[in-house]
Structure formats: C-alpha cells, structure tokens
MARBA-3410 file (N, C-alpha, C, O; in Angstrom, 1 decimal):
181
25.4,20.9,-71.4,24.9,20.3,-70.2,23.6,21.1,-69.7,23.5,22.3,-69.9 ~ 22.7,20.5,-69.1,21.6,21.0,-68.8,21.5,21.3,-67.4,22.0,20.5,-66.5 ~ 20.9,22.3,-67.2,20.9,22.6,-65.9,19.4,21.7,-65.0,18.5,21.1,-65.4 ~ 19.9,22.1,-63.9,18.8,21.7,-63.0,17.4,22.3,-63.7,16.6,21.7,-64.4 ~ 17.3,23.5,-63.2,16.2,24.2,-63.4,15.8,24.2,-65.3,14.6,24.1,-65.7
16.6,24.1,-66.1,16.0,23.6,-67.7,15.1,22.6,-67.3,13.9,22.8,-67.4 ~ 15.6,21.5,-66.9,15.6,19.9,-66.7,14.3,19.9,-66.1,13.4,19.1,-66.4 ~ 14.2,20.7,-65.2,12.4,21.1,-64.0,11.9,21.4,-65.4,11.6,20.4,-66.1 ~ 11.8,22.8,-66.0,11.0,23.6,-67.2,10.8,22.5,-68.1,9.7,22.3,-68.7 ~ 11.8,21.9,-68.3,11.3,20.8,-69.5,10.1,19.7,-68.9,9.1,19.3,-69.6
10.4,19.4,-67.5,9.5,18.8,-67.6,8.1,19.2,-67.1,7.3,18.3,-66.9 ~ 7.8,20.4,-67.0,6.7,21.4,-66.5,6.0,21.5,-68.0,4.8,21.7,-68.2 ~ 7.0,21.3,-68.7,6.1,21.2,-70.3,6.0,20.0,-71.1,6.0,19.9,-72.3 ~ 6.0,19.1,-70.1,5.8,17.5,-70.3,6.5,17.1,-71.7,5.8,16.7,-72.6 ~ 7.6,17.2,-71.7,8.5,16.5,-72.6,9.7,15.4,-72.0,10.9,15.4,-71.6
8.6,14.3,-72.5,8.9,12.9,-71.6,10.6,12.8,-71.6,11.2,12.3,-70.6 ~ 11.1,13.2,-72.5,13.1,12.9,-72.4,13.8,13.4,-71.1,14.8,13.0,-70.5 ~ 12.8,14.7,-70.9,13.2,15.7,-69.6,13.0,14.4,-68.3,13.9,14.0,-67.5 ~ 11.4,13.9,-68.2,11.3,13.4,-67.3,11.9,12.4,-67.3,12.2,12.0,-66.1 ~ 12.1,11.7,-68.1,12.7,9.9,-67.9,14.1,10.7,-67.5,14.2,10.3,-66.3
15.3,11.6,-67.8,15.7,11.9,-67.2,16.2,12.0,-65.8,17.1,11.5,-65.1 ~ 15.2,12.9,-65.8,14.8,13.1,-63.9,14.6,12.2,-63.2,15.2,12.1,-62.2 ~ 13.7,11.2,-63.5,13.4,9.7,-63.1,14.6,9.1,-63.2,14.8,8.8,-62.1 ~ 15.5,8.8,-63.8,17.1,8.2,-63.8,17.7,8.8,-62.6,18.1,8.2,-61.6 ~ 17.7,9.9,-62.9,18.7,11.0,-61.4,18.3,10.3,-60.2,19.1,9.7,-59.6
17.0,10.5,-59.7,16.5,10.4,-58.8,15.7,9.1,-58.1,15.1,9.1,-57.0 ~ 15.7,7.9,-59.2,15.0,6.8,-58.3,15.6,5.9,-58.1,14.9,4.9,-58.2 ~ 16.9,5.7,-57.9,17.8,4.7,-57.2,17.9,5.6,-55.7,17.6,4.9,-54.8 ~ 18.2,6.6,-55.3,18.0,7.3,-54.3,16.9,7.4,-53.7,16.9,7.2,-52.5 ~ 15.8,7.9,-54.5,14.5,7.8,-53.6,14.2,6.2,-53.7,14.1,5.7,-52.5
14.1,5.4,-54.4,14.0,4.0,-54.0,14.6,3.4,-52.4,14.0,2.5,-51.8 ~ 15.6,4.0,-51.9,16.3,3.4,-51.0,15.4,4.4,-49.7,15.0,4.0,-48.6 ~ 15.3,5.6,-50.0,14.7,6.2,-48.9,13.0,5.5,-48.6,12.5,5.5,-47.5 ~ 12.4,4.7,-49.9,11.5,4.4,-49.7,11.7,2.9,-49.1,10.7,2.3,-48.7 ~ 12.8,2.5,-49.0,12.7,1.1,-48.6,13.3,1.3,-46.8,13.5,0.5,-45.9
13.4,2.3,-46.7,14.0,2.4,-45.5,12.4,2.4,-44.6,12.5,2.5,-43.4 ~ 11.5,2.2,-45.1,9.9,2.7,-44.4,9.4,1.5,-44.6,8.9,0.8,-43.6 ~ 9.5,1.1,-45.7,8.5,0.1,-46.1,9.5,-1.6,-46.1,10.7,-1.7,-46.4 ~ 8.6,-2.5,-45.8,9.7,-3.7,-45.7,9.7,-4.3,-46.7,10.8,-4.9,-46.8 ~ 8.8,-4.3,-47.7,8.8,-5.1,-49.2,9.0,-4.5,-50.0,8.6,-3.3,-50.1
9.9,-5.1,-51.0,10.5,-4.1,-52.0,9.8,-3.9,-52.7,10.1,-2.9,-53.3 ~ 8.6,-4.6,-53.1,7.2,-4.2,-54.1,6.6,-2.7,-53.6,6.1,-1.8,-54.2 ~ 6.9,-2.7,-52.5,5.7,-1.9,-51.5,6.5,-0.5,-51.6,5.9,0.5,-51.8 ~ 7.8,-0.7,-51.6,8.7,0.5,-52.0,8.6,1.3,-53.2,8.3,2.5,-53.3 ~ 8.9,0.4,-54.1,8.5,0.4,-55.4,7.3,1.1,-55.8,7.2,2.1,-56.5
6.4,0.2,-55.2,4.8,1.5,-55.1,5.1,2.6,-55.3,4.9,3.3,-56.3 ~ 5.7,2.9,-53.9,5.4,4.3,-52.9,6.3,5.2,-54.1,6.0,6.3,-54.5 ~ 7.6,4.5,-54.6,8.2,5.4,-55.5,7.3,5.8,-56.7,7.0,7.0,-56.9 ~ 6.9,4.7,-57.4,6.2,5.3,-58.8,4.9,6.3,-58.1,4.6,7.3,-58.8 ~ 4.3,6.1,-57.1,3.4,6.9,-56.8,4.2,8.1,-56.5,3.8,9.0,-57.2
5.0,8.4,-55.9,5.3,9.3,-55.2,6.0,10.5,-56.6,6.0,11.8,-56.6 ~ 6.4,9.8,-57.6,7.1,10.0,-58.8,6.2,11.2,-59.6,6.5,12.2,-60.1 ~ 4.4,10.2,-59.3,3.8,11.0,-60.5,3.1,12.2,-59.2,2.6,13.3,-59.5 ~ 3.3,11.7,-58.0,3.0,13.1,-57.4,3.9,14.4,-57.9,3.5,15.6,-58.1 ~ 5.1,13.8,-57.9,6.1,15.2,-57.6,5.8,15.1,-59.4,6.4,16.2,-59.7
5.3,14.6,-60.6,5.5,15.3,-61.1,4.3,16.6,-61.6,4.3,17.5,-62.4 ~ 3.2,16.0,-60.6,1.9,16.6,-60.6,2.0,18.2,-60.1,1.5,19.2,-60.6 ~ 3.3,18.1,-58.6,3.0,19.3,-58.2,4.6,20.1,-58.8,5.0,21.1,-58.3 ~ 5.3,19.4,-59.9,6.4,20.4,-60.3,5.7,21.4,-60.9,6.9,21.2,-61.1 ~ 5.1,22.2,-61.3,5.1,23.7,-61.7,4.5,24.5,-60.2,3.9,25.6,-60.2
4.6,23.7,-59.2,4.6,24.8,-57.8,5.7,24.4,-56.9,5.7,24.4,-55.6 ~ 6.8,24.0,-57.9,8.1,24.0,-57.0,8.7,25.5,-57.4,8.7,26.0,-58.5 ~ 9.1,25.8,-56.5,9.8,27.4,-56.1,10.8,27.5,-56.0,11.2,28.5,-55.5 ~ 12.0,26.4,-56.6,13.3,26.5,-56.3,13.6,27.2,-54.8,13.7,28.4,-54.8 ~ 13.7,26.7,-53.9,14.1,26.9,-53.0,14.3,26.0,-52.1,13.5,25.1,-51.8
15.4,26.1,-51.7,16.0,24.8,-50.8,16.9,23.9,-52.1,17.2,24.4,-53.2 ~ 17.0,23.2,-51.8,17.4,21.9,-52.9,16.4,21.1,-53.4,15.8,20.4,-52.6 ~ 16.2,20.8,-54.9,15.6,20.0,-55.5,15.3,18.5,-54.9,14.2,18.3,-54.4 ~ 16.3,17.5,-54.8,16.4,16.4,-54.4,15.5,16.4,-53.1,14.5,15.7,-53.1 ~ 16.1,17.4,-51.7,15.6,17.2,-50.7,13.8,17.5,-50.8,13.0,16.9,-50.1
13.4,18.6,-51.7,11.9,18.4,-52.2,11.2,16.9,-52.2,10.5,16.3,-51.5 ~ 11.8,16.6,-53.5,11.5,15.4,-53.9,11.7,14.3,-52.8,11.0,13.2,-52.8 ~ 12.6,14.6,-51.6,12.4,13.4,-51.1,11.4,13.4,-49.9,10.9,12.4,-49.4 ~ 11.3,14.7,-49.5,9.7,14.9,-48.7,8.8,14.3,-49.5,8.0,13.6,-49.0 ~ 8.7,14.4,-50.7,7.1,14.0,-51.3,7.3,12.2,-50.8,6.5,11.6,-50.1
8.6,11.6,-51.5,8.7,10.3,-51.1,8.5,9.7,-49.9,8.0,8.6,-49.8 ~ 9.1,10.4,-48.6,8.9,9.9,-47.5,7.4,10.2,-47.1,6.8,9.5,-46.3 ~ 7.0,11.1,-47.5,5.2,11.2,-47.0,4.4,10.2,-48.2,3.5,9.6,-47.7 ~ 4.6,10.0,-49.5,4.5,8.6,-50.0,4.5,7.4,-49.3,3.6,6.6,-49.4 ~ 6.0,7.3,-48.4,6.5,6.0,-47.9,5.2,5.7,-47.1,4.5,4.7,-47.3
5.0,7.0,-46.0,4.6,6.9,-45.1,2.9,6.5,-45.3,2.2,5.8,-44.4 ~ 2.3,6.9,-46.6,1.3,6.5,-46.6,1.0,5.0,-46.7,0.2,4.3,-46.1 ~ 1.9,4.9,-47.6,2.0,3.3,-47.8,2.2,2.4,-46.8,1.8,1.2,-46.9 ~ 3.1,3.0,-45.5,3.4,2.3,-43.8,1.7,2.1,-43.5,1.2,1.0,-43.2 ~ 1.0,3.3,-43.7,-0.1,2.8,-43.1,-0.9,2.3,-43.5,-1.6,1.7,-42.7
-1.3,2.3,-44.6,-1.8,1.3,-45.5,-1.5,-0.7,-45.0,-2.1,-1.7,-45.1 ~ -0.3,-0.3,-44.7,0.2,-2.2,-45.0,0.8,-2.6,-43.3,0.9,-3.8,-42.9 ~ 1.1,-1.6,-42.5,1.7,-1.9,-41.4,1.2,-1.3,-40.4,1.0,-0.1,-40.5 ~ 0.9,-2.0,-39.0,0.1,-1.6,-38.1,1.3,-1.1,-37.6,2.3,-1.9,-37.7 ~ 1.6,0.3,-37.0,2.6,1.0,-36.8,2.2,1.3,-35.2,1.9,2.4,-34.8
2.2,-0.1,-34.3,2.3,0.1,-32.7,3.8,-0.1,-32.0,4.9,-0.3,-32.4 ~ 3.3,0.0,-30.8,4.9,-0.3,-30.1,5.2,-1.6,-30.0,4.3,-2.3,-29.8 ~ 6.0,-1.9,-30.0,6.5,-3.1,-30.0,7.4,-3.6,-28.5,8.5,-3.0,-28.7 ~ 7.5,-4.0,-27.8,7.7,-4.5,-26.7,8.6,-5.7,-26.8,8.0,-6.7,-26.4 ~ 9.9,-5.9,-27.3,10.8,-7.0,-26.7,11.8,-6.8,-26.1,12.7,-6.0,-26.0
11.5,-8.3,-25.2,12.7,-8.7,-24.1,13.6,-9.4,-24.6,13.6,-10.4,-25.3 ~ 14.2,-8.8,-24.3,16.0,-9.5,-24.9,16.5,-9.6,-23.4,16.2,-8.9,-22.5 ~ 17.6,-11.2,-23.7,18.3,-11.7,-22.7,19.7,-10.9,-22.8,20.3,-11.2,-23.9 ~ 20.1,-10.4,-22.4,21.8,-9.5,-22.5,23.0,-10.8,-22.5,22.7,-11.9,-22.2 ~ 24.1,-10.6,-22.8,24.7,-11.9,-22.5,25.9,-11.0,-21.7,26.0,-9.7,-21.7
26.7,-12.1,-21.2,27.3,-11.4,-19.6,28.3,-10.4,-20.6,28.5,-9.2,-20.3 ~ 28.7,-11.0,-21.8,30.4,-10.4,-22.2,29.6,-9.3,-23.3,30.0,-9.1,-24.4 ~ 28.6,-8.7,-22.7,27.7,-7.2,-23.6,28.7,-6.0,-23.7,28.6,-5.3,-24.7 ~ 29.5,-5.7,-22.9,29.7,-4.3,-22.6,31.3,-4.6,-23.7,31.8,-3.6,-24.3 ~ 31.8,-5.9,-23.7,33.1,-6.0,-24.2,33.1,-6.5,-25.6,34.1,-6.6,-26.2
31.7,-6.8,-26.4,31.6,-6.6,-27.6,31.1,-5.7,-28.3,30.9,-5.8,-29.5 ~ 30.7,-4.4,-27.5,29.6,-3.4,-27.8,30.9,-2.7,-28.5,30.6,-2.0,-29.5 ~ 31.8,-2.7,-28.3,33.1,-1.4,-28.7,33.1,-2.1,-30.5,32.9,-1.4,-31.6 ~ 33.5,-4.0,-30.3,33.7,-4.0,-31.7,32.4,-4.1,-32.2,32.8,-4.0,-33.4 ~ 31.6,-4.1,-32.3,30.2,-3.8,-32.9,30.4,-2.6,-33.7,30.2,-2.4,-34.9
30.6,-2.2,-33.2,30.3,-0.3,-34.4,31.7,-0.6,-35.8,31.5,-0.4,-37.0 ~ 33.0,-1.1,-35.2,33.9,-1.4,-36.5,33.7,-2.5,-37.4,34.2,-2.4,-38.5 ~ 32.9,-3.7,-37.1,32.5,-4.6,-37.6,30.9,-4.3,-38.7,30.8,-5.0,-39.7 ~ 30.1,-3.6,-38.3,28.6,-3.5,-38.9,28.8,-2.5,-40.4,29.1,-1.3,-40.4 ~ 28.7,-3.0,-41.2,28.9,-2.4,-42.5,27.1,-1.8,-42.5,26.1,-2.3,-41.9
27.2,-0.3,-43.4,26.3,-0.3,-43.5,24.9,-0.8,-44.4,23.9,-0.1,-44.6 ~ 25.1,-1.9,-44.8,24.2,-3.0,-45.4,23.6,-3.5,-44.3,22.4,-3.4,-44.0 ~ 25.1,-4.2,-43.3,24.0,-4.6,-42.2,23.3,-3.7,-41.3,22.7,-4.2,-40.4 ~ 23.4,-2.4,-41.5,22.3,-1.4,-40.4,20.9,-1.3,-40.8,19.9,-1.2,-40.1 ~ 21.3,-1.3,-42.8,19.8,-1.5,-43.4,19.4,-2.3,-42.9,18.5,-2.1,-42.1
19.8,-3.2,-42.9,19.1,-4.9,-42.4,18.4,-4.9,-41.1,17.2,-5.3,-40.9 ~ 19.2,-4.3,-40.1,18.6,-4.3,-38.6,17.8,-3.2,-38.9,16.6,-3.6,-38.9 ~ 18.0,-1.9,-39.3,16.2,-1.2,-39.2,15.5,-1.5,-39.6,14.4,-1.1,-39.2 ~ 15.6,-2.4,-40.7,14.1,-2.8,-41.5,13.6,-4.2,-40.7,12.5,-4.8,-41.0 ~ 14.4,-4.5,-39.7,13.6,-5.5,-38.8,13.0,-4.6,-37.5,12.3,-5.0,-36.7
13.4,-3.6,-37.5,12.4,-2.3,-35.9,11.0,-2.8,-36.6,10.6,-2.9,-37.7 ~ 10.3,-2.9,-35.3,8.6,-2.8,-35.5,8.7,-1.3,-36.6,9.5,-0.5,-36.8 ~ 7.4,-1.5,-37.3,6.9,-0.1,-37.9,7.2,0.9,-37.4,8.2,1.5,-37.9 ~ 6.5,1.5,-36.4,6.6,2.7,-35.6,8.1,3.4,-35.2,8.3,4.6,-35.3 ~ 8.9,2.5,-34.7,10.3,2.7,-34.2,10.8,2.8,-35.3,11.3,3.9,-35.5
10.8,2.0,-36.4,11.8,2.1,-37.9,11.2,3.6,-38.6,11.6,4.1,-39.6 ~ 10.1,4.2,-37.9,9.7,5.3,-39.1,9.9,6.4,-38.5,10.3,7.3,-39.3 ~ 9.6,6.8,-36.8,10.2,7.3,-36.2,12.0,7.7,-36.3,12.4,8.8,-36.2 ~ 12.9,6.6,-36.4,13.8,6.6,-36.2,14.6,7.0,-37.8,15.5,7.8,-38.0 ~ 13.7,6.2,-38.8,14.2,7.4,-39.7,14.0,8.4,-40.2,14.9,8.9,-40.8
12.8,9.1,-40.3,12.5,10.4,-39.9,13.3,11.6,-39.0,13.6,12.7,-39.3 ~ 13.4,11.0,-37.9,14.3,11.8,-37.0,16.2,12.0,-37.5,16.9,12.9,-37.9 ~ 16.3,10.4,-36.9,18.2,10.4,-37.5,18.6,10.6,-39.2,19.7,11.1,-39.5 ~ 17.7,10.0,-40.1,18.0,10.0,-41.5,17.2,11.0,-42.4,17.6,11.3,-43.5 ~ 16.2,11.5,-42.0,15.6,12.1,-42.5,16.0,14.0,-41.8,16.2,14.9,-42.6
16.0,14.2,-40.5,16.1,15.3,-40.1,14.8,16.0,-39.2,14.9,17.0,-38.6 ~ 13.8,15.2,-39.4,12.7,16.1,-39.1,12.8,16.5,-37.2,13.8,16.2,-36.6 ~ 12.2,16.8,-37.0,12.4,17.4,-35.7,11.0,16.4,-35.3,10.2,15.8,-36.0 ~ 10.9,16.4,-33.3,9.7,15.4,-32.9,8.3,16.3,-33.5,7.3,15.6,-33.7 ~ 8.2,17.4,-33.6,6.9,18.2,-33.7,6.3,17.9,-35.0,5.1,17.7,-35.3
7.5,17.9,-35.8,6.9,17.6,-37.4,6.9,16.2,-37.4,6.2,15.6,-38.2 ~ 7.6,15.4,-36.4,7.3,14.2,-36.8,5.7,13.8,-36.0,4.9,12.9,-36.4 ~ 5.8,14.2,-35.4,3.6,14.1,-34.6,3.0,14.6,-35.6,2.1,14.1,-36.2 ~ 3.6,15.4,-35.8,2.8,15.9,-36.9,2.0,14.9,-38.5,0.9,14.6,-39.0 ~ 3.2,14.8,-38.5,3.3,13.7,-40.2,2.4,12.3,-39.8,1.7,11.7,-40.5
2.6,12.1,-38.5,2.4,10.4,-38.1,1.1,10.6,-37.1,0.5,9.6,-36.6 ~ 0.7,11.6,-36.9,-0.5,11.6,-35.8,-0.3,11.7,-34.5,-1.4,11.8,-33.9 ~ 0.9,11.5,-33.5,1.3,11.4,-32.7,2.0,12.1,-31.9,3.0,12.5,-32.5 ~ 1.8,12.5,-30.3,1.9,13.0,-29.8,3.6,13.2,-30.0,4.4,12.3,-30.4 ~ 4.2,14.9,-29.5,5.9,14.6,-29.5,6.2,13.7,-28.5,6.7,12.6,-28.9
6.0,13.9,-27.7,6.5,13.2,-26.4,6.8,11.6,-26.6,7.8,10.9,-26.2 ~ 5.3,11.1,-27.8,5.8,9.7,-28.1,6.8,9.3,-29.3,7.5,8.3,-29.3 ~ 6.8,10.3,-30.1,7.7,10.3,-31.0,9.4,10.2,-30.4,10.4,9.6,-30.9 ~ 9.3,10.9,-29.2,10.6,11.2,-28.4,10.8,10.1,-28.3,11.5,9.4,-29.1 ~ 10.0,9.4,-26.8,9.7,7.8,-26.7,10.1,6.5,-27.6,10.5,5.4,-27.2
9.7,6.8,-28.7,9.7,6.0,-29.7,11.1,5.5,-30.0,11.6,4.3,-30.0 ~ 11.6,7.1,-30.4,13.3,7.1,-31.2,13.9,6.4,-30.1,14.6,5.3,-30.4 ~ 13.8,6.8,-28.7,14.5,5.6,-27.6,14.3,4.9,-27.5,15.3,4.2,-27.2 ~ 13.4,4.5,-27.6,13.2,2.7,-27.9,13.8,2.2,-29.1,14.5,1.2,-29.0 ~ 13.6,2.6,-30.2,14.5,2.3,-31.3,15.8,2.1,-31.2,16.4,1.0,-31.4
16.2,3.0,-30.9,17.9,3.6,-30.2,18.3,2.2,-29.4,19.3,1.5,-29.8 ~ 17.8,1.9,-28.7,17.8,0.9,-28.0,17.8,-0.1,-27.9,18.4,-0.8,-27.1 ~ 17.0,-0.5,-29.0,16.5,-2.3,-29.8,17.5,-2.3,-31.1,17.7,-3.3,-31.7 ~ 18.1,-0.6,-31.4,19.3,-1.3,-32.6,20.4,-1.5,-31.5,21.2,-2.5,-31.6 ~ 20.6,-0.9,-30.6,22.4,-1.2,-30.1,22.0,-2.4,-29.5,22.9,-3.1,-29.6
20.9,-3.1,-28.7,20.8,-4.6,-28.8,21.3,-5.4,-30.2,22.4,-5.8,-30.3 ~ 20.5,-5.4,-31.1,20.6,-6.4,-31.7,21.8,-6.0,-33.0,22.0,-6.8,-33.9 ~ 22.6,-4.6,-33.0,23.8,-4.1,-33.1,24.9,-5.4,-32.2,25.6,-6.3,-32.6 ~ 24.8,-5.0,-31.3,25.8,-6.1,-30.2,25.4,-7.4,-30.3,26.2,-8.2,-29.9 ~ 24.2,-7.8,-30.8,23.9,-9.6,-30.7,24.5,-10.0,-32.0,25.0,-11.1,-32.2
24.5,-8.9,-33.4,24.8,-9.5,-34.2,26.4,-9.5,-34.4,26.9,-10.2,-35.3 ~ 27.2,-8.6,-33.4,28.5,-9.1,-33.3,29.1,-10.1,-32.6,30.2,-10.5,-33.0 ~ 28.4,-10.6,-31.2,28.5,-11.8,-30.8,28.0,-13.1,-31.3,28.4,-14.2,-30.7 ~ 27.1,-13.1,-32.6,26.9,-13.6,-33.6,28.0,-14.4,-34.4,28.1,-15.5,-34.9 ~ 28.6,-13.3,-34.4,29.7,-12.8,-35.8,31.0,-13.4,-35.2,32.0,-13.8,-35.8
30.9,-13.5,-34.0,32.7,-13.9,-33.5,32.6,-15.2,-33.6,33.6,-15.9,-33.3
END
C-alpha cells in the first residue's frame, strides 16, 4: 500500500499513475466543495480541473503540514471563488418573505424532516455572496478576517452577511416543511 507522502513524491516526479490516482481520491470530494460555490455544475467542474492542475503545479511546495486533503481543498475553494466572480455578481440580496401564522410550530419539524440533499439545494439557491460567505464560514472554517480577506470585504460585512444567510436558510428551511406537510 502506498502511502500518502509516496503518492505526493510520485507525483512531484510526474508519473501520471501517481496522479490519476490522486485525482480519483480527491475529486468526488473537491467536486462537491466546488459545487457548494458555484451553481452550475459545468462551472464546478471548471473550478475543479483548474484547481486540480493548480495544486498539481504548486505540489513540490507542499510541506506536509496540516493535512493533505484540507491543502487541497483551500486551493479549490479559492478556485471556486474565482470562478464566483468571474460568473456571479456576489451582492446582497434583499428578500421579503411573508411568515405564515403556524411558523414557530413547524420550525421544530423542519430540522427532522430536511435531509441533507435538501440543504444542498437551499444553499445553492442563497444569492452569491450569502452562499459563499456562509460556506466559508460554517463549512469551510475560515474565520470573518480571512474571509474579507479572500472576498475583498470588510469583516463586519462578512459577519452581516453569514446573518443574513442564517436567516434566509431557516426561512425557506421552515417553508419547505410547510411545503412538505
């Protein structure tokens, strides 16, 4: 069995079996982190094969440190993110939603009912900004400073943002269980 670090060396010395490899391990996983950014699955797809020959451009200045995967999936989400702005105007988005009276007494079954298929589904309908925000922060990890950082934008609106997000999913979290009954 080959180790992690062979598997890197092999492909540091471009011996394509190494890399198709590595490409198997890793792009059903980064595919999904890239679809969590981007709304078309072409556009994902992109961001992956690009993102793919980045990381294999900058493998001989990976340092083993930290975890492999999580490397690789910084390159992808800063991939993603190129590609967000390339294809999607990443402003705020502003909707009013009508509440319905019996809100507070479907909000409980909402969380046992929503598989997580249907959560993909509702973030990839957040405006841009909220969906990239929100996964960067809850799914990704990053903190508001790195996330101004990555995205150009102040923390404060990054903060802003994730709340609003937060916000527009447990709406349409609870519409789509009043939906459902």
């Amino acid at each position: 069995m080959t180790t992690e670090a062979d598997l890197i060396a092999a492909c540091v010395r471009g011996e394509h079996r190494a890399q198709r490899q590595l490409y198997d391990q890793l792009a059903g996983l980064m595919l999904t982190v890239c679809r969590r950014y981007l709304k078309r699955r072409e556009d994902a797809e992109e961001a992956l094969i690009l993102g793919f020959a980045k990381m294999f451009r900058a493998l001989p200045n990976y340092r083993f440190e930290g975890s492999f995967e999580g490397w690789v999936r910084r390159i992808m989400v800063n991939e993603a993110l190129m590609q967000l702005r390339q294809r999607e105007m990443m402003t705020v988005s502003f909707e009013d939603f009508q509440q319905p009276e019996n809100l507070a007494t479907t909000a409980a079954t909402a969380d046992t009912q929503l598989q997580a298929e249907d959560l993909m589904g509702l973030l990839a309908t957040l405006p841009a900004g909220y969906r990239t925000v929100f996964n960067l922060y809850a799914l990704e990890g990053y903190g508001h400073q790195e996330i101004a950082e990555l995205l150009g934008i102040s923390e404060g609106t990054s903060k802003s943002q994730l709340s609003k997000a937060r916000a527009m999913l447990q709406r349409r979290i609870q519409f789509s269980a009043i939906a459902s009954n």
